[in-house]
Wavefront OBJ file of the C-alpha trace (Angstrom):
o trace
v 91.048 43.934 208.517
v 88.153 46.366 208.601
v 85.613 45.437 205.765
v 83.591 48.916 204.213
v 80.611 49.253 202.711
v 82.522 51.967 200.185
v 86.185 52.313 199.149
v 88.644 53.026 196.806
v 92.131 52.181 195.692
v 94.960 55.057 197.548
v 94.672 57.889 195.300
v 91.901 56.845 193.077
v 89.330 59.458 192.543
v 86.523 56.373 191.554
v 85.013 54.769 194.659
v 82.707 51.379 194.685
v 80.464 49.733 196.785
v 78.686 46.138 196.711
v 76.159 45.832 194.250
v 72.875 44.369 196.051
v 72.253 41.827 193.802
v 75.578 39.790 194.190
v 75.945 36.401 194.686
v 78.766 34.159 195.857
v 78.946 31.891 191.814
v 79.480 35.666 190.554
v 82.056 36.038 192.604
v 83.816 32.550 192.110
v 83.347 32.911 188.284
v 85.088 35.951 188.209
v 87.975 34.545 190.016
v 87.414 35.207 193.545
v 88.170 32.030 195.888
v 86.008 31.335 198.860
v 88.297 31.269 202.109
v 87.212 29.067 205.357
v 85.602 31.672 207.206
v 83.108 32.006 204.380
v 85.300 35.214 203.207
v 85.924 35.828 199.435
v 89.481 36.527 197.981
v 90.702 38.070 195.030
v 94.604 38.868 194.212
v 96.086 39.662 190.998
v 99.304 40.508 189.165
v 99.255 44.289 188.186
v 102.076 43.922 185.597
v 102.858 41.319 183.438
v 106.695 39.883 183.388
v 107.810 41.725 186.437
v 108.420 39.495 189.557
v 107.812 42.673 191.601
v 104.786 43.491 190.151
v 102.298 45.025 192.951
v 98.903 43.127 192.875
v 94.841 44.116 193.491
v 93.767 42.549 196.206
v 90.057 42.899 197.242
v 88.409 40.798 200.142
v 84.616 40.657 200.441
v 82.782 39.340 203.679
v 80.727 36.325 204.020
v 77.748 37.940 203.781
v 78.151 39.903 200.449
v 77.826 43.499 201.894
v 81.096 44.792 202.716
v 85.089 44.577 201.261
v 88.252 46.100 201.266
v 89.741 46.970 197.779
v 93.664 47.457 197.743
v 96.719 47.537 196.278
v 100.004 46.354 197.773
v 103.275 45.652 196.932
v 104.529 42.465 195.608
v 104.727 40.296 198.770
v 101.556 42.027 200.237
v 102.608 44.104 203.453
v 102.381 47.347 201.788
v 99.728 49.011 200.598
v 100.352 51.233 197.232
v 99.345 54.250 195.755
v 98.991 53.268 191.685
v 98.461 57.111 190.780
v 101.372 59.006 192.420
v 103.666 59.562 189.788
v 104.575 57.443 186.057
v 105.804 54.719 188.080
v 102.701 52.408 187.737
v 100.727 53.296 184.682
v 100.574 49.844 182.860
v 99.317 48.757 187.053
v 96.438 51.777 186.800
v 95.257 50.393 183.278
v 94.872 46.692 184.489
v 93.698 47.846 187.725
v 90.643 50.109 185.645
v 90.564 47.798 183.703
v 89.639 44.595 186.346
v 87.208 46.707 188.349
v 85.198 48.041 185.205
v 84.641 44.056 184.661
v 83.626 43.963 188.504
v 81.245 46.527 187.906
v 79.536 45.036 184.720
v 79.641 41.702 185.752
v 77.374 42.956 188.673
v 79.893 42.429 191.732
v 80.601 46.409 192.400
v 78.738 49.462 191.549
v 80.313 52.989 191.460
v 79.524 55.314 193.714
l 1 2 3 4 5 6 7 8 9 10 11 12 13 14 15 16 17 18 19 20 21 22 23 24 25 26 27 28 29 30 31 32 33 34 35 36 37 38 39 40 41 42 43 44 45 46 47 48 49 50 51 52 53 54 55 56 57 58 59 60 61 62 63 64 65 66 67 68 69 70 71 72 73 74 75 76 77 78 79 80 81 82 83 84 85 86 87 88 89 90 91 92 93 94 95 96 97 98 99 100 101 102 103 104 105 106 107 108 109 110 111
């Protein structure tokens, strides 16, 4: 997996990048979980009470200055676009919803 310095969900018009001033507790406060190659992980549920809900999934590298941001399909081999069609529009709320709180709790800034 190719980590960016910018990107954005499939079909999102909003794209992020790092914010400079991030730091690793940020990151675990806010629900990330530090892998063994020093890696950050984040993965969450889109939709509530649906078993296949498709999930967020961001990674961010070990030294804080790139990621990937993603969405994929319930077992994670897919990726998914949230904004084609009605299909996922309680997924493109949380989704908004989780990476506002990125951005104002200092771990992504819009680009």
């Amino acid at each position: 997996m190719a980590f960016l310095e910018k990107d954005q969900l499939e079909g999102s018009s909003d794209s992020y990048k790092m914010s400079p001033n991030v730091k690793k507790y940020t990151l675990r406060d806010n629900g990330f979980d530090q892998l063994k190659n020093g890696n950050f992980q984040f993965s969450r549920d889109l939709e509530i009470g649906t078993a296949k809900s498709p999930k967020l999934k961001m990674n961010v590298s070990s030294d804080l200055k790139t990621f990937k941001l993603s969405a994929v399909t319930a077992n994670g081999l897919r990726t998914v676009n949230l904004y084609k069609g009605e299909a996922f529009t309680e997924a493109q709320e949380r989704a908004g919803y989780i990476l506002t709180e990125f951005v104002e709790s200092g771990i992504l800034e819009r680009v």
